[in-house]
N, C-alpha and C positions, 0 to 999 in steps of 0.2 A: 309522199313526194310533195303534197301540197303545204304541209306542216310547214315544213323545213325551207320551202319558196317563202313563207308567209314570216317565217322565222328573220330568214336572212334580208327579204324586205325592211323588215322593222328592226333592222341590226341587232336581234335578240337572240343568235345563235346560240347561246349559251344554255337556253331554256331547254332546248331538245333532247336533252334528258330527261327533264321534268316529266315533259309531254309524253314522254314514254314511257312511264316511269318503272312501271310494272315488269314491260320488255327487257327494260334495261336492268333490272335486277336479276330478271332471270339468263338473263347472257354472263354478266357479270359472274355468277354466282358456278355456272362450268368455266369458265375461264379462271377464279380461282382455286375452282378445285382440280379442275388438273395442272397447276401452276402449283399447288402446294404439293401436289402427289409426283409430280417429275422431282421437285427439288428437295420435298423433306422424305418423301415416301408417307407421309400420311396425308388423310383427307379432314376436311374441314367439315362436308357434311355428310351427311348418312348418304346422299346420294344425290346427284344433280340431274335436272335444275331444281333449286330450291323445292319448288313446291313437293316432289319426290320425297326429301327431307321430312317437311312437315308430314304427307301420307305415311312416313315411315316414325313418325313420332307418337304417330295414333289420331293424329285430326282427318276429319271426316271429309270427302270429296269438296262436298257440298261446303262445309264450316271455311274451306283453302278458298273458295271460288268466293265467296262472301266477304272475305278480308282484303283478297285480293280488289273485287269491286273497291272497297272503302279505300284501300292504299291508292287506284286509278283515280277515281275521284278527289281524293288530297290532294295529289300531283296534278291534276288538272288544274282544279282551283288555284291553285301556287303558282300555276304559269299562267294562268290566264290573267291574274292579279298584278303580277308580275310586269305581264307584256301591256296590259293597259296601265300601270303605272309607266312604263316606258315611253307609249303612246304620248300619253299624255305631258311628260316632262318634255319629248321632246318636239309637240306642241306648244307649249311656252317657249319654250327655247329660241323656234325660229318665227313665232306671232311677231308681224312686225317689221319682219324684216323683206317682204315680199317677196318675188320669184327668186330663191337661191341660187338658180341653175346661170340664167345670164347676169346674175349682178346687182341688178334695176329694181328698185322699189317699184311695186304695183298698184297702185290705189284703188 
């Protein structure tokens, strides 16, 4: 919940994916596998959610949880980079122009 207040503050709602990134691929990844199994009758992976897949490919609990780390942390980094280049552009943006809300320059 706090993400997504922090998100839409800083008008970066677009990143909450990012921030999730991991979540998001494992929601994503039933959702198209039963989306291809209602419509084609086949499935896309050995079994959902992804990570299942991979266990059923032969990678080890442990090797899934590892990668997974590194992918959360990529997606981290992406948004956090992201959101302070945000910060920041839109920091320049309104330097200068003093209180936005009434109008009035502030000295």
């Amino acid at each position: 919940m706090r993400n997504r207040t922090v998100a839409v503050i800083i008008k970066q709602e677009l990143l909450l994916p990012f921030i999730g990134g991991v979540f998001v691929i494992e929601a994503l990844s039933v959702i198209l596998q039963v989306a291809s199994y209602k419509l084609r009758k086949k499935r896309i992976f050995k079994m959902a959610p992804i990570h299942h897949h991979f266990e059923l490919m032969g990678w080890s609990e442990s090797k899934i949880i590892v990668r997974f780390w590194i992918a959360s942390l990529v997606f981290a980094l992406f948004a956090l980079d992201h959101a302070e280049t945000a910060i920041i552009l839109t920091t320049e943006t309104h330097q200068g122009s003093g209180d936005l809300r009434s109008g009035h320059r502030v000295s």
